[in-house]
N, C-alpha and C positions, 0 to 999 in steps of 0.2 A: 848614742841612740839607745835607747832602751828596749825591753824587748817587745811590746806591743808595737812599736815603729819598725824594729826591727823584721817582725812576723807581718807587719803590713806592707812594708816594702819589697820582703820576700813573694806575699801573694799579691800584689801590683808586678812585680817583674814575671811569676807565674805565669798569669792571664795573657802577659807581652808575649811568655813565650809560645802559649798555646795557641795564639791568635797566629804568630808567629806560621806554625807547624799548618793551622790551616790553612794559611794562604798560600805554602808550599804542597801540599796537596790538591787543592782547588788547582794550582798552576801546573801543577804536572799531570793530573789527571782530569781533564774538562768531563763537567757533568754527563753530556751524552756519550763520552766512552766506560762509564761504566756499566752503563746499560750493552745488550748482545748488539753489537754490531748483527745489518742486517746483510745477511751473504746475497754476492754477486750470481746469479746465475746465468750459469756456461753452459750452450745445448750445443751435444755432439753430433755426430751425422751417421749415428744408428738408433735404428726405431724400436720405440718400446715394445712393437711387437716381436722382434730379434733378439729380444734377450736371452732368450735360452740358445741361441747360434755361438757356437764356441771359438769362432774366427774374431769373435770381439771383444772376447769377455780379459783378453790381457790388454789390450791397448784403452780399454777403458777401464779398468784396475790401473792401471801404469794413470794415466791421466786425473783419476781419481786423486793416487797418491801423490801426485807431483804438486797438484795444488794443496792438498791437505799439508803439504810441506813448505808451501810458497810464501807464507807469513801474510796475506790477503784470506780473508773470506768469500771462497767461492765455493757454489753447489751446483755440479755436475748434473746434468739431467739429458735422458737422451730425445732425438725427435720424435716429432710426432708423426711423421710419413716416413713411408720407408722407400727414397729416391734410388735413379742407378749414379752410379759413380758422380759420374760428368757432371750431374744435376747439382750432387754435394758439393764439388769444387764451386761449380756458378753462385751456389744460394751463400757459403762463405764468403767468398770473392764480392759480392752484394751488399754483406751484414745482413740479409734473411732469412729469418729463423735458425741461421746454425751461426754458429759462434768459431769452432774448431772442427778441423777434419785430419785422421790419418790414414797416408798414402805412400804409394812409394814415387821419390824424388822424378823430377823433369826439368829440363831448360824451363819453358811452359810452366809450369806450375810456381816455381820460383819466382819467373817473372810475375804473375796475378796474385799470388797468395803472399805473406809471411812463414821461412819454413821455420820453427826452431830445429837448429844443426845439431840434435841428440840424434842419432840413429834408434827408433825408441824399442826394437829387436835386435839390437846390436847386430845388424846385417845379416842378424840370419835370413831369412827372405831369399840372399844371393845363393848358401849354399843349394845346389840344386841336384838329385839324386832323381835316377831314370825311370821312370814307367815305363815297365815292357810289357810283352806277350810272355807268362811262365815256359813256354814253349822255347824263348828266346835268351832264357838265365846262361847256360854255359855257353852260347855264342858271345856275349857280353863278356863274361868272365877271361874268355882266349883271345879279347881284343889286345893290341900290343900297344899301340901310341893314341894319340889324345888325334891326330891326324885322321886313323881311322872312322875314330870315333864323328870326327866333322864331318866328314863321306856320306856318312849316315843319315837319311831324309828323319827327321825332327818335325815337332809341331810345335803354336805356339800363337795364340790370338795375335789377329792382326793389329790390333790396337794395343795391345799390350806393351808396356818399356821393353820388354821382354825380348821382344821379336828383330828393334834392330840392334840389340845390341850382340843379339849371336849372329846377327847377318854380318855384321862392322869385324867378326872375329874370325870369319871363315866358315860357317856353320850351314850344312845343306838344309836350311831351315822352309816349313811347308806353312803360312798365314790361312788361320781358319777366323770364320764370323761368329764360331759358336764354340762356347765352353764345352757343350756337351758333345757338339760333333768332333771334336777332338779325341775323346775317348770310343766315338765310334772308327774316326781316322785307325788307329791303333788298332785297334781289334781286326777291321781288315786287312791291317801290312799296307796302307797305303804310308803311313809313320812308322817307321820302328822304334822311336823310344819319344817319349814327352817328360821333357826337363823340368821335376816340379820341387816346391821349395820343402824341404827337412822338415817343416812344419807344417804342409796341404799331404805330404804323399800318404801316407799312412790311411790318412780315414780316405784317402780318395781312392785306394785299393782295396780299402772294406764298405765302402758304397757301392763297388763297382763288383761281386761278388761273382756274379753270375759270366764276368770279362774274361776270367783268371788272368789278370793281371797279377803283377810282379815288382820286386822293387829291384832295379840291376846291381848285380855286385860290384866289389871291386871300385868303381869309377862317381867322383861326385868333381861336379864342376862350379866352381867361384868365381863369383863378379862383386866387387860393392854396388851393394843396393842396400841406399838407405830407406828406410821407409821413418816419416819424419810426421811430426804433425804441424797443420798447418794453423795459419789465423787470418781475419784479414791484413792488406795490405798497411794498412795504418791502428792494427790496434797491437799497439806496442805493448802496452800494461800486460794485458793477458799473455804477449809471447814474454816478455820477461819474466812473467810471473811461473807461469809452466817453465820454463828453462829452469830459474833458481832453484825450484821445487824438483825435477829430473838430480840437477846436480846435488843436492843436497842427498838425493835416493840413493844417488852412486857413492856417495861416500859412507854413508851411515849402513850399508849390506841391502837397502830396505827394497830398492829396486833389485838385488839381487836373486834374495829370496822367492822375489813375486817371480823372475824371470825361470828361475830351476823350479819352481813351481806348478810353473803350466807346460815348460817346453824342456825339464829335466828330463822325462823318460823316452822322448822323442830324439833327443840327441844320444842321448846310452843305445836305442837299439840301432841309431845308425852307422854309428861307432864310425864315424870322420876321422878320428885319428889314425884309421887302421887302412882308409882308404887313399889311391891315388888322387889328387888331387889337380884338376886342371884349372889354373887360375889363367883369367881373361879380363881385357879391361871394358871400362865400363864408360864409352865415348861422349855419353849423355850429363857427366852430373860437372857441376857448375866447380870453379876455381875456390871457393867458398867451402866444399866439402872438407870435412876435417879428416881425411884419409891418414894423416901421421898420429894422430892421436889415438895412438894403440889403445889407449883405456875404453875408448868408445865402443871397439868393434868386436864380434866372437871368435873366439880363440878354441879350437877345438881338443887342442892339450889341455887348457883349464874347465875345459867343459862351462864357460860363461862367454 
């Protein structure tokens, strides 16, 4: 073969291989994925007017990252109304205008909703530290057993999970129909103390300024309580996709950060490690809970 044959059989085999190369590219990458995929949108069940309310702004960071991690394109957006509770569950439970909702767990709600089983505050919700009367701090502090403490007339929404589960544990517990008469409850001594989460007590004794309320020494009482997000009953894609995207957070610090983030300086001053701890169970949550998988839940030696 001479060399013009030679040079022509090389660029005849070239062009083979080029053609080659393309039809490996065409086959692995179809033309309409190289264009931006168009994201799913996911409407949560807080309203755009709430955004500045700081009871939401980690569980929709947490949800935000969990998909941005999911390997799906979805775009979080929140509603448009700003419904009560119950309303949120039903419109989920529907497929109407919301997509996902987080809550803390129920027989009930497990049953109508899809939960993914992340605990998406790693339980803190459960830790629960007292609202007093300041009047009532070294009565608190010279309490001796966790029995006394039960004695104690308590408050606690009557619809709240809240409420049976400290009835189901001994608890002299008082059912109000209002958030706010509770903090009226307290201030007259008709409650002596109101069981609130590590995470509400704080700003709820500096809204309440004029109460002098207090936060009790000494004593923080523990339940698991997962508070979990939900989907509907059949949209599997989205709860797989949220899960993968949670676990992936937990392994990479990513949910970690966010979590010392919003609820780090809120644990440092309640200093749980230093506190007696009354743990109680929690008769409500389903066999399904992942209670043994220590990685899920707060640990207050790690401060996570």
């Amino acid at each position: 073969m001479n060399h013009w044959n030679t040079f022509a059989f090389c660029l005849h085999s070239w062009r083979e291989f080029v053609a080659f190369l393309g039809l490996v590219v065409v086959c692995t990458f179809p033309a309409d994925a190289t264009k931006s995929q168009a994201a799913k949108s996911v409407t949560y069940a807080w309203a755009a007017s709430m955004a500045e309310d700081e009871r939401g702004q980690y569980p929709i960071s947490l949800l935000k990252l969990a998909l941005s991690k999911s390997g799906v394109a979805y775009a979080a957006k929140p509603s448009k109304h700003d419904m009560p509770q119950w309303r949120t569950l039903r419109h989920v439970q529907m497929g109407k205008e919301l997509d996902v909702v987080w809550t803390f767990t129920s027989p009930e709600r497990e049953r109508d909703l899809l939960p993914i089983r992340i605990p998406i505050d790693r339980g803190l919700l459960g830790w629960r530290l007292l609202l007093v009367n300041r009047s009532d701090l070294d009565y608190f502090a010279r309490l001796e057993s966790a029995d006394q403490l039960k004695a104690l007339r308590s408050g606690q929404g009557h619809d709240w999970p809240d409420f049976p589960i400290l009835q189901a544990n001994g608890f002299n517990v008082t059912p109000s129909s209002s958030y706010q008469g509770l903090f009226a409850m307290l201030e007259r001594g008709r409650i002596r103390y109101f069981p609130r989460s590590v995470t509400e007590i704080q700003a709820e004794v500096d809204a309440h300024k004029k109460q002098a309320f207090a936060i009790a020494p000494r004593w923080v009482i523990y339940y698991p309580a997962p508070l979990y997000f939900f989907v509907k009953k059949d949209n599997h894609a989205l709860a797989q996709a949220i899960e993968r995207g949670l676990t992936i957070a937990m392994k990479d610090g990513s949910m970690r950060q966010l979590f010392v983030r919003h609820f780090g300086n809120m644990i440092k001053q309640a200093q749980l490690d230093k506190r007696e701890v009354i743990t109680i169970r929690n008769p409500q949550l389903s066999e399904q809970t992942p209670l043994l998988k220590t990685e899920l839940w707060f640990s207050p030696v790690l401060g996570f």
